[in-house]
C-alpha positions in Angstrom: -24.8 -13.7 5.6 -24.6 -15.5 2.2 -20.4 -15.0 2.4 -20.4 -16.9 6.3 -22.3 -19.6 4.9 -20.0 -20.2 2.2 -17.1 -19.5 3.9 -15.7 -16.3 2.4 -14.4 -13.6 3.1 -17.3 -10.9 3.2 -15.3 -7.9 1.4 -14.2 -11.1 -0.9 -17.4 -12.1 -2.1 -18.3 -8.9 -2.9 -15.6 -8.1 -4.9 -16.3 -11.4 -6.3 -20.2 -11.1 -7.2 -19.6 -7.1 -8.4 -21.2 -5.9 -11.9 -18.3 -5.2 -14.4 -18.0 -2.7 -17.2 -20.4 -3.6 -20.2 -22.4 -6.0 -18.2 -25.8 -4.7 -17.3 -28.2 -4.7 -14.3 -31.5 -6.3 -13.3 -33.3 -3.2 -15.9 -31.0 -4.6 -18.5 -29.1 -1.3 -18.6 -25.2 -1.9 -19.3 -23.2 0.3 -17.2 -19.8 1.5 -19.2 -18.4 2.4 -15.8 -18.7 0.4 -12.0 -15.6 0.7 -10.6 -16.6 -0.7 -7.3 -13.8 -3.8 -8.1 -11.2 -1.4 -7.6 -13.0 0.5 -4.5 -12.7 -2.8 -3.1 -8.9 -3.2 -3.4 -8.5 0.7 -2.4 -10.4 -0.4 0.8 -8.5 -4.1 1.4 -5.7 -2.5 3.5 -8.1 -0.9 6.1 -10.2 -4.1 6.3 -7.2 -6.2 6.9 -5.5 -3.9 9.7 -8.9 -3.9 11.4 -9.2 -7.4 11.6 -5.9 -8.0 12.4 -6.9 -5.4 15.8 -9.9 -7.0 16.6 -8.0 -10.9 16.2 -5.4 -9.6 18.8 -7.9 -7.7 21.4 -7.7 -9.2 24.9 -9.9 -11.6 26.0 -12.8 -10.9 28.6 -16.4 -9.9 28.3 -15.8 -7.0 26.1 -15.4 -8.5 22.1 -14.2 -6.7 19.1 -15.9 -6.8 15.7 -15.5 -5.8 12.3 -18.1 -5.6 9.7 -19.0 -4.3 6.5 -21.7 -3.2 4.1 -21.8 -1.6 0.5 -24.0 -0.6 -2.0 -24.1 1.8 -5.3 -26.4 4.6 -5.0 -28.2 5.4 -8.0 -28.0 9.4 -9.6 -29.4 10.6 -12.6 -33.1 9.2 -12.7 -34.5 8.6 -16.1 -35.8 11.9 -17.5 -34.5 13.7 -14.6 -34.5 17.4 -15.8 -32.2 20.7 -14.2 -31.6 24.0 -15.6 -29.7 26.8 -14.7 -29.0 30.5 -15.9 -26.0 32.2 -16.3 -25.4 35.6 -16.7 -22.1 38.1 -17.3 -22.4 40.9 -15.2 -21.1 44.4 -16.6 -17.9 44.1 -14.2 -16.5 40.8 -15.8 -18.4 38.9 -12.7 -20.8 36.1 -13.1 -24.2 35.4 -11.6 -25.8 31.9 -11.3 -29.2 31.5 -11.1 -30.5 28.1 -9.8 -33.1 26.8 -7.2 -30.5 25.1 -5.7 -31.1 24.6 -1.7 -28.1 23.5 0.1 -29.1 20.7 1.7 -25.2 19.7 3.3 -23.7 18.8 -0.1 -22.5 21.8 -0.4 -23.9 23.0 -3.5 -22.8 27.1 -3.4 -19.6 26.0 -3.9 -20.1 23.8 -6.0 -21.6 26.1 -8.3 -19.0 28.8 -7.7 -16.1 26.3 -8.3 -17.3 25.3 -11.2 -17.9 28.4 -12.7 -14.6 29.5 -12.2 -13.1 26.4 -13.5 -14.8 27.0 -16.7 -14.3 30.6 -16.7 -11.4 32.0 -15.1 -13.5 34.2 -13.4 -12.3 34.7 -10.1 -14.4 33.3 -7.3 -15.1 36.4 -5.4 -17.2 37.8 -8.6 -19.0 34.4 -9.0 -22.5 35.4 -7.7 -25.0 33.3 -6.7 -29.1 33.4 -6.3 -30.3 30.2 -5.6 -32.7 31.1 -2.5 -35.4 33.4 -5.2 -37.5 31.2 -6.8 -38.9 34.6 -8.4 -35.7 34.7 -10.2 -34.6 31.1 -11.0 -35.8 27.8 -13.2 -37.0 24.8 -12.3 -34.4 22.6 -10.6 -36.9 19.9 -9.3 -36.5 18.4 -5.8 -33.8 19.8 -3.7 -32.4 15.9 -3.1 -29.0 15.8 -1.6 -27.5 13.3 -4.4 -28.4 14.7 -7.4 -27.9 18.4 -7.5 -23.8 18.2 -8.8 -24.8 15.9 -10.9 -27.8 18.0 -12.7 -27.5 21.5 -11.6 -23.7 21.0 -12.3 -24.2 19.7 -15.4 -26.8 22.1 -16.2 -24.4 24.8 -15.2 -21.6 23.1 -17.3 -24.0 23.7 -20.7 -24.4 27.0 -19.9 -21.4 27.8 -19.9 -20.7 26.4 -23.0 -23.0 28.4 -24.6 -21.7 31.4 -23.2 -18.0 30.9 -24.0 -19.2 29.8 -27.6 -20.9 33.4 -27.8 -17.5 34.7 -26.6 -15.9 32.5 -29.2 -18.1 33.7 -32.0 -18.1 37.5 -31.0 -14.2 37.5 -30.5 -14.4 39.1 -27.1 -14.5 38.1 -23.6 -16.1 41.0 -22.0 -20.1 42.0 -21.2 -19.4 45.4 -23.1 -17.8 43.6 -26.1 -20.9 40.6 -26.6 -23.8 43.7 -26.4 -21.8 45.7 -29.2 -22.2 42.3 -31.2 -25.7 41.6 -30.4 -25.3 38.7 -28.2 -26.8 37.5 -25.4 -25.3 37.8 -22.1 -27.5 36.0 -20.4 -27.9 31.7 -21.1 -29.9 28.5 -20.0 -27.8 25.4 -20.0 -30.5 22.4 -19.2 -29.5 18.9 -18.5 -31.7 15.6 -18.8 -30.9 12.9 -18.2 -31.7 10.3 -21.1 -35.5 8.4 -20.5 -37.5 10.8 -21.8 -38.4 8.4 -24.8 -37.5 5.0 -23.9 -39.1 4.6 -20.4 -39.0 0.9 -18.4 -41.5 -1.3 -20.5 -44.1 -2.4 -18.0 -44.4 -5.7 -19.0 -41.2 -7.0 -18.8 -39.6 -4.5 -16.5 -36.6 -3.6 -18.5 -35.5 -0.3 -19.5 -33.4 3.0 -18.5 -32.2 3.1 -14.5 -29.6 5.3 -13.3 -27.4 7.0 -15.1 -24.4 6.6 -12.6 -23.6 5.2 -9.9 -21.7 6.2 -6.7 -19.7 3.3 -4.9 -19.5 3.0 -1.1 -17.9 0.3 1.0 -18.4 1.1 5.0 -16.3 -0.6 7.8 -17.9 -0.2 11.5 -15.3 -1.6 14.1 -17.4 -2.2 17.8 -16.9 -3.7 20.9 -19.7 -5.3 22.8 -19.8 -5.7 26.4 -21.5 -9.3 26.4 -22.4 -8.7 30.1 -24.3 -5.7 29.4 -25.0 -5.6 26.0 -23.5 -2.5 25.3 -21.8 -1.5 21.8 -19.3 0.8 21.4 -18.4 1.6 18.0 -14.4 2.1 17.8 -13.9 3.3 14.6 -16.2 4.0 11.3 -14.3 3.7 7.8 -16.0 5.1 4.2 -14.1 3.9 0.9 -15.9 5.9 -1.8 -15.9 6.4 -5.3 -17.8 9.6 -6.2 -16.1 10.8 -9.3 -14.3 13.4 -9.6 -14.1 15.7 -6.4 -15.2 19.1 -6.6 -14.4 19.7 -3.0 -12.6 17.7 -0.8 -13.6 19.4 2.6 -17.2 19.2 1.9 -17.3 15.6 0.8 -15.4 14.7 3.9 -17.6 16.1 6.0 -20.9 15.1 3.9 -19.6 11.6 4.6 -18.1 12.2 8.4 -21.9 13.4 8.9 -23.3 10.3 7.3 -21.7 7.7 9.4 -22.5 9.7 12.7 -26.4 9.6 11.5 -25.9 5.9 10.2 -24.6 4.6 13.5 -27.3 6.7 15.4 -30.0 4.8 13.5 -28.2 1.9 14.0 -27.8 2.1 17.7 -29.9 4.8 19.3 -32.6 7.0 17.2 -35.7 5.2 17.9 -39.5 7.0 17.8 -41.9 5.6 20.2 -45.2 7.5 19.6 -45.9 9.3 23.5 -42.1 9.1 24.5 -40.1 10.6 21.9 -41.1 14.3 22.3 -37.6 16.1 21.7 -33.9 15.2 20.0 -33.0 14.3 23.0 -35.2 11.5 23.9 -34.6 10.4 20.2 -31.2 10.2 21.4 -29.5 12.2 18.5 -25.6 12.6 18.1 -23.6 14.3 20.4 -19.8 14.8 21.1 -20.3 12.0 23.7 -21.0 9.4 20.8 -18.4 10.3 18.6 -15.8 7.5 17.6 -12.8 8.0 15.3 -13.8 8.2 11.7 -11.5 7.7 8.4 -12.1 8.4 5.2 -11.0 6.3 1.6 -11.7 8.4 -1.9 -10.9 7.2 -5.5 -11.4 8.8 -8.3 -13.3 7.4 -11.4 -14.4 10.7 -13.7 -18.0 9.8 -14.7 -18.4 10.3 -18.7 -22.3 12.2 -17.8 -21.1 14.4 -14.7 -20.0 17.9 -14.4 -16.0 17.7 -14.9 -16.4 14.0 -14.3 -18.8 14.4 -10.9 -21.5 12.8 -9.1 -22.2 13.9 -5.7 -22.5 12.5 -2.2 -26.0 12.9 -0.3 -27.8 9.7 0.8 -25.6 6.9 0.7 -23.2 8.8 3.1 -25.3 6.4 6.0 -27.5 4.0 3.8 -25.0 1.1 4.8 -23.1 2.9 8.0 -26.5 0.1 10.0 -25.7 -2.6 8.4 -22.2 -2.3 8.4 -22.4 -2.0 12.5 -25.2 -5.1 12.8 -22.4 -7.3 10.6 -19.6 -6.4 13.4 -21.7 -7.1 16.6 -22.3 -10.5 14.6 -18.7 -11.0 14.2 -17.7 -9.9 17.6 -20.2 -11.7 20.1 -22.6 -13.9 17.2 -25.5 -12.7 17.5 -27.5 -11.1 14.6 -29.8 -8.0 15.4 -33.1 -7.8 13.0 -34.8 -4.9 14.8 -33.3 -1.2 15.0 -31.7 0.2 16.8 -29.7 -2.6 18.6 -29.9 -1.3 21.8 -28.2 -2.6 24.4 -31.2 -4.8 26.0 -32.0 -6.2 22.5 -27.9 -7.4 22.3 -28.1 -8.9 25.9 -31.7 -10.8 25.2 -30.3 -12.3 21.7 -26.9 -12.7 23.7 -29.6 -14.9 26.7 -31.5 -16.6 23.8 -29.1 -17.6 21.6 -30.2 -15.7 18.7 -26.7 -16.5 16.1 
């Protein structure tokens, strides 16, 4: 809204007004990486193709739109605390164990692929008990965003204590560290810094985040100004997460993310006495699907596992307002209430509400 009234190119202005490297946020924390400049120019071809479509579409009552939203999603909360245990099994295998739920990040394999990165250890003797709370640590909440970030990293210092073991004992095998006395069994714990220098009450400055993930989302629509109708074409995510563990999963994590985002943007709505099922919340189906395409860089982050972050929330925290800024751009009218259903988009069409 602040870019249309002065003129500018929205994806511009971003770029324009982003934090840089060294210069610090509204907690007067100085980020050493915020790559989102770069995200932006990773993302420019995309947003100029799409425009280019939606300049060229035929006239009629049906408009195209294009419209985006970004945002950096905080990980690594002050003081935030993980640990994990690794242990080598008498077969040369591994077990990890960590109260790590699944949640859709895909966090057994991110533990297994890690393991065997740092190992060698193939990944069909990487075991895993993260479902035993008997038998694990702490791990604290089971938040989408934060487990490769802390139980990866925790898992990463483990590790490193048992290949230091192997280091210091000359040998690589279970048999070999008992007939030196060592362990076989070690907790790798990551914390995130904060535990001493909290935010000062007073004057509100202090520790945020510890990284960031970077998101730019591009929702393409059509709206049928007679009905009020939107039809979202296309959904584009330009990320940044780091490095990527696994491709597949964070494809999917963020395929997932824009079908939820443009569900709350357009459909999911609870009325207390009506909304008694997922259907009559009006969840996704295959009948609401619209193309999807996906833009990754790379930016290692110095704190993460092997340079990682993760991808849990922001997979759909800007996927509504991305969609609200292209039916604005294709029929000008702004929707303040979710979802925009299609009678909201024909009375703001009626009232004038631009």
């Amino acid at each position: 809204m602040l870019a249309a009234k002065m003129g500018m190119d929205p994806l511009e202005f971003r770029r324009k007004n982003s934090l840089l490297p060294g210069q610090s946020v509204s907690t007067g924390l100085v980020y050493d990486e915020w790559p989102f400049p770069e995200l932006c120019d990773a993302f420019r071809p995309a947003y100029e193709r799409a425009k280019r479509e939606a300049a060229a579409a035929p006239a009629g009552p049906v408009k195209r739109g294009v419209g985006i939203a970004s945002h950096a999603f905080g990980i690594g909360t002050p003081a935030d605390t993980g640990k994990v245990v690794v242990e080598l099994d008498p077969d040369g295998g591994l077990t990890i164990f960590a109260a790590v739920a699944d949640p859709g990040e895909g966090n057994d394999s991110m533990l297994s692929q890690i393991a065997s990165h740092l190992t060698d250890v193939p990944m069909d003797r990487i075991r895993l008990v993260t479902r035993d709370t008997d038998r694990t640590t702490g791990m604290g909440p089971a938040a989408a965003s934060r487990m490769t970030y802390m139980a990866g990293g925790s898992l990463v210092l483990a590790i490193e204590q048992l290949k230091k073991a192997m280091e210091e004992a000359g040998t690589s095998t279970w048999e070999g560290l008992k007939k030196a006395g060592k362990p076989t069994r070690y907790l790798g714990s990551k914390m995130a810094a904060g535990m001493d220098a909290g935010m000062d009450p007073e004057t509100g400055q202090g520790l945020s985040f510890e990284s960031r993930v970077h998101a730019i989302q591009m929702a393409e629509v059509e709206v049928n100004t007679d009905t009020g109708e939107v039809r979202v074409v296309r959904m584009t995510t330009a990320v940044d997460p780091g490095t990527v563990i696994n491709p597949a999963n964070l494809e999917g994590q963020l395929h997932g993310g824009m079908d939820q985002g443009v569900g709350f943007a357009l459909r999911e709505e609870y009325v207390h006495g009506r909304t008694k099922d997922w259907f009559t919340f009006k969840f996704p189906t295959m009948k609401t699907s619209f193309d999807m395409d996906v833009i990754i860089r790379e930016t290692p982050r110095a704190k993460g596992p092997l340079g990682a972050l993760g991808i849990g929330e922001m997979a759909m925290v800007c996927t509504a307002p991305a969609v609200i800024n292209a039916i604005r751009d294709a029929c000008g009218v702004r929707i303040h209430d979710l979802p925009a259903t299609a009678e909201k988009v024909r009375a703001a069409l009626a009232g004038g509400n631009r």
